[in-house]
KOLLUM-395437 format. One record per residue (C-alpha): x, y negated, z negated; chain; residue number from 1. Coordinates in nm, 3 decimals. Layout:
N
((X; Y; Z); A; NUM)
...
***
This chain:
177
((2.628; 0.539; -1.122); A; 1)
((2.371; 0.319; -0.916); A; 2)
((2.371; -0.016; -0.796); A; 3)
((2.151; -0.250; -0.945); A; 4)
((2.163; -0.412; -0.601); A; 5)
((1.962; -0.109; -0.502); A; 6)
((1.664; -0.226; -0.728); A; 7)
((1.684; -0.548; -0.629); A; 8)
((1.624; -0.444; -0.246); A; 9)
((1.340; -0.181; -0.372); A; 10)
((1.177; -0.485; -0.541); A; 11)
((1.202; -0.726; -0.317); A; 12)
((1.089; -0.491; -0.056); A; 13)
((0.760; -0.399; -0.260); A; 14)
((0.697; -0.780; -0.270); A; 15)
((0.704; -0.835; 0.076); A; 16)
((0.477; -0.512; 0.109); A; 17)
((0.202; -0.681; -0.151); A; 18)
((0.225; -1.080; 0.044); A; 19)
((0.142; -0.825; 0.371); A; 20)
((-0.150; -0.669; 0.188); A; 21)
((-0.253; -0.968; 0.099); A; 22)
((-0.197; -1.166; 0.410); A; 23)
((-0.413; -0.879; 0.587); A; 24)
((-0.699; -0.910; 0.270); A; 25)
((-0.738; -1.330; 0.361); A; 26)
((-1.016; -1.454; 0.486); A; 27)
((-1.042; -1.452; 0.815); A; 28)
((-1.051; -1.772; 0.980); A; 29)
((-1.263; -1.841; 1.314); A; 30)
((-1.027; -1.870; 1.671); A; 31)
((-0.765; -1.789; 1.437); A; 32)
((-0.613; -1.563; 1.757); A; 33)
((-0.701; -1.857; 1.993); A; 34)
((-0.962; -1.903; 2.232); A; 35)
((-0.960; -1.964; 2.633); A; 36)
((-0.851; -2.321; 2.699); A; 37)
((-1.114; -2.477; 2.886); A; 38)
((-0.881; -2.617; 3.179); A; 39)
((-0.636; -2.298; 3.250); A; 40)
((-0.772; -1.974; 3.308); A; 41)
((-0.571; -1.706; 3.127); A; 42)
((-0.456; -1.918; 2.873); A; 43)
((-0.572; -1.921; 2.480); A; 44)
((-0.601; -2.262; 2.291); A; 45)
((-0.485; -2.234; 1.951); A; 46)
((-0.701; -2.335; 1.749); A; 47)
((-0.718; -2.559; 1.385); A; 48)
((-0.372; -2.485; 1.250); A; 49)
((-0.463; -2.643; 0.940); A; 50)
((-0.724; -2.357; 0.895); A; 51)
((-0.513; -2.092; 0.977); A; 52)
((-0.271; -2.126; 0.754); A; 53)
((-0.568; -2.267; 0.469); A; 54)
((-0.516; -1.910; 0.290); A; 55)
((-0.180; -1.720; 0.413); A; 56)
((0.052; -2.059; 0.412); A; 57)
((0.153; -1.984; 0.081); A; 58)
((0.230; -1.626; 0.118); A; 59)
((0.363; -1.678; 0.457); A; 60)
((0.659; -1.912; 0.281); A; 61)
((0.723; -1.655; 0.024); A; 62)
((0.759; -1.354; 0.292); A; 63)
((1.020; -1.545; 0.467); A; 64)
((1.178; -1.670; 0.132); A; 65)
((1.205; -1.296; 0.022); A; 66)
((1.288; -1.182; 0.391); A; 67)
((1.580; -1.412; 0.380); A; 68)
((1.667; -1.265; -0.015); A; 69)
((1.599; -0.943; 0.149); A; 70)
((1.889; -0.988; 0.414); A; 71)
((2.158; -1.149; 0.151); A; 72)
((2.099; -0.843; -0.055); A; 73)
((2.145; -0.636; 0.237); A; 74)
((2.505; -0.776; 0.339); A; 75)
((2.567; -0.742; -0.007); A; 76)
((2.517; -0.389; -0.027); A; 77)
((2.707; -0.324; 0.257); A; 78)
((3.049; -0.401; 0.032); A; 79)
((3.179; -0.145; -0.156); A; 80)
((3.041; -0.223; -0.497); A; 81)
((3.420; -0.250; -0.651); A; 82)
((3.457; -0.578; -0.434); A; 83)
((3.120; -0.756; -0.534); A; 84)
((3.337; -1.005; -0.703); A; 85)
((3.210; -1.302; -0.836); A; 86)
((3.335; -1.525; -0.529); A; 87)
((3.139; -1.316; -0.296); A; 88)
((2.818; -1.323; -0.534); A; 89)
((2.830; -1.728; -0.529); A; 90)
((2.935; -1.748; -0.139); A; 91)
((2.574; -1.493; -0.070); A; 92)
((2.394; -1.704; -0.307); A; 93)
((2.555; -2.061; -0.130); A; 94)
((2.445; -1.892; 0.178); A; 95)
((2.103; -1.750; 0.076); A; 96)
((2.044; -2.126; -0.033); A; 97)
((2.134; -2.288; 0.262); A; 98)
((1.881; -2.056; 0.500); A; 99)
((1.595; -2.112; 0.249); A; 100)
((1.645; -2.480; 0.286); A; 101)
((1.613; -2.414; 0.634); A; 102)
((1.332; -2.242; 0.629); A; 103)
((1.169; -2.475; 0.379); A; 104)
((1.239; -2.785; 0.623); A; 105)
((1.071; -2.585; 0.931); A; 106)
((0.774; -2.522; 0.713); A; 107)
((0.719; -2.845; 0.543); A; 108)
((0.770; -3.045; 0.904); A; 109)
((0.528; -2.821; 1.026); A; 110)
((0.276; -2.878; 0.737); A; 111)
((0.374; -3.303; 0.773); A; 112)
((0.285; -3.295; 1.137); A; 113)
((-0.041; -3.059; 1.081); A; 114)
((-0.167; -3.356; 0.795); A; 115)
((-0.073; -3.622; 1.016); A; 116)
((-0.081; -3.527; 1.390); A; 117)
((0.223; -3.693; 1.484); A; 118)
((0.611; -3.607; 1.480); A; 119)
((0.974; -3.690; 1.541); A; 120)
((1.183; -3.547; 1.788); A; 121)
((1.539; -3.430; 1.741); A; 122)
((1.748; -3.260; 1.977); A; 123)
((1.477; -3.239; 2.266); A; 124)
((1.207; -3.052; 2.031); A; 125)
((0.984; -3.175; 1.750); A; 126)
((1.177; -3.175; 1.436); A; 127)
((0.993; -2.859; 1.255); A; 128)
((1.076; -2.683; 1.609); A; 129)
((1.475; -2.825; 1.613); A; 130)
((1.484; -2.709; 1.238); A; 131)
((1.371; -2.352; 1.372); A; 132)
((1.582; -2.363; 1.722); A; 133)
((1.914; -2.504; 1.517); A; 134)
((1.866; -2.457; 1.189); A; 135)
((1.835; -2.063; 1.227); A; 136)
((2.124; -1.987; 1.412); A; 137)
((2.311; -2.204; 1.203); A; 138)
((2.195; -2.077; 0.921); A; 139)
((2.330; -1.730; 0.985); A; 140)
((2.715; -1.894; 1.041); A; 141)
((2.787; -1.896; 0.667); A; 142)
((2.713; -1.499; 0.648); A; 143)
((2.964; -1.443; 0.978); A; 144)
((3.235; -1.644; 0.804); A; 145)
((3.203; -1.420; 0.488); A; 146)
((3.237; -1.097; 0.665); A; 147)
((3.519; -1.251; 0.885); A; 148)
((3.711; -1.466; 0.663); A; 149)
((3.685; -1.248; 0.381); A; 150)
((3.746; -0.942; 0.585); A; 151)
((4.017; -0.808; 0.385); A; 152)
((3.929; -0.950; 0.090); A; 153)
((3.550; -0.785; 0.031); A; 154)
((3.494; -0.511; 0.357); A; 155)
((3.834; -0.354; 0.401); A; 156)
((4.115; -0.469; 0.183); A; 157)
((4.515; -0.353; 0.190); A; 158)
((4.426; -0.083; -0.082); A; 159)
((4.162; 0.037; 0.141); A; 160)
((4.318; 0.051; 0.461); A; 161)
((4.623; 0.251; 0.210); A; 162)
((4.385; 0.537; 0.102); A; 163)
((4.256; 0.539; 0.440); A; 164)
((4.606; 0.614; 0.590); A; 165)
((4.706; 0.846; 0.333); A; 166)
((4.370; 1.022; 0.362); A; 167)
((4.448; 1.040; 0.773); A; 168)
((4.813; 1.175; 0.686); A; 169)
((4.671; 1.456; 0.470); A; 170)
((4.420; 1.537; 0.774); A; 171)
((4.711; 1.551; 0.992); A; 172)
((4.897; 1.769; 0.776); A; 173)
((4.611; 2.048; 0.769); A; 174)
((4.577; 2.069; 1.111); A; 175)
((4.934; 2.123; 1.188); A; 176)
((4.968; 2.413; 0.932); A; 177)
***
């Protein structure tokens, strides 16, 4: 039998492949790549941010929203489907939460200092920046604690590491015959 989890993936994947299609079918905005800053050679200026993201801001959110889906499902898949228990369903789900509010602070302190032109600082960086610096490492803790905490309780539990030894002892057993 299949995993469902394996439609899930194909679907979200085939998502992300239509906001790329029509990220790349926009309208193109002008200096959108930059444009030589008048004072230092070499360098680009970039640009009305406002107007860049005036017809991809949208999409761009949802990519990252279903990038972030994208890797939950992932780690997911990566336990053996007899120890998806609920627990580990609702921890992935806490922690698939937790990144998109992440990701939804970066963006939206991004899109408040774009309106207004000014900003907070936190941490040494503007806030949408700390959010991004902090807030994505930090974000991928909860996932670490899951596969480390829960080691032997979702990746590799007693019963495994059992059929594993019994499965070496039979191994053993051929080759000295």
């Amino acid at each position: 039998m299949r995993s469902k989890l394996i439609y899930v993936i194909f679907a979200i994947v085939v998502l992300m492949a239509g906001i790329v299609i029509a990220i790349l079918l926009a309208e193109p905005v002008a200096n959108s790549g930059g444009f030589a800053h008048p004072n230092f050679p070499g360098m680009q200026a970039g640009g009305d941010g406002m107007g860049r993201l005036a017809h991809i801001g949208t999409l761009a959110f949802l990519f990252q929203c279903l990038l972030q889906t994208l890797i939950v499902c992932l780690c997911a898949l990566g336990v053996a489907e007899r120890h998806r228990s609920n627990e580990l369903w609702l921890y992935l789900g806490g922690t698939l939460i937790f990144s998109v509010i992440v990701w939804w602070q970066m963006y939206a302190g991004h899109q408040a200092f774009m309106q207004s032109g000014n900003t907070n600082y936190f941490m040494g960086f503007p806030v949408a920046t700390s959010w991004q610096v902090y807030g994505t490492w930090f974000s991928a803790i909860p996932l670490i604690l899951i596969y480390s905490l829960g080691f032997r309780k979702f990746i590799f539990t007693e019963e495994d590491e059992e059929k594993f030894n019994q499965l070496m002892a039979k191994q053993a057993e051929k080759t000295e015959q």
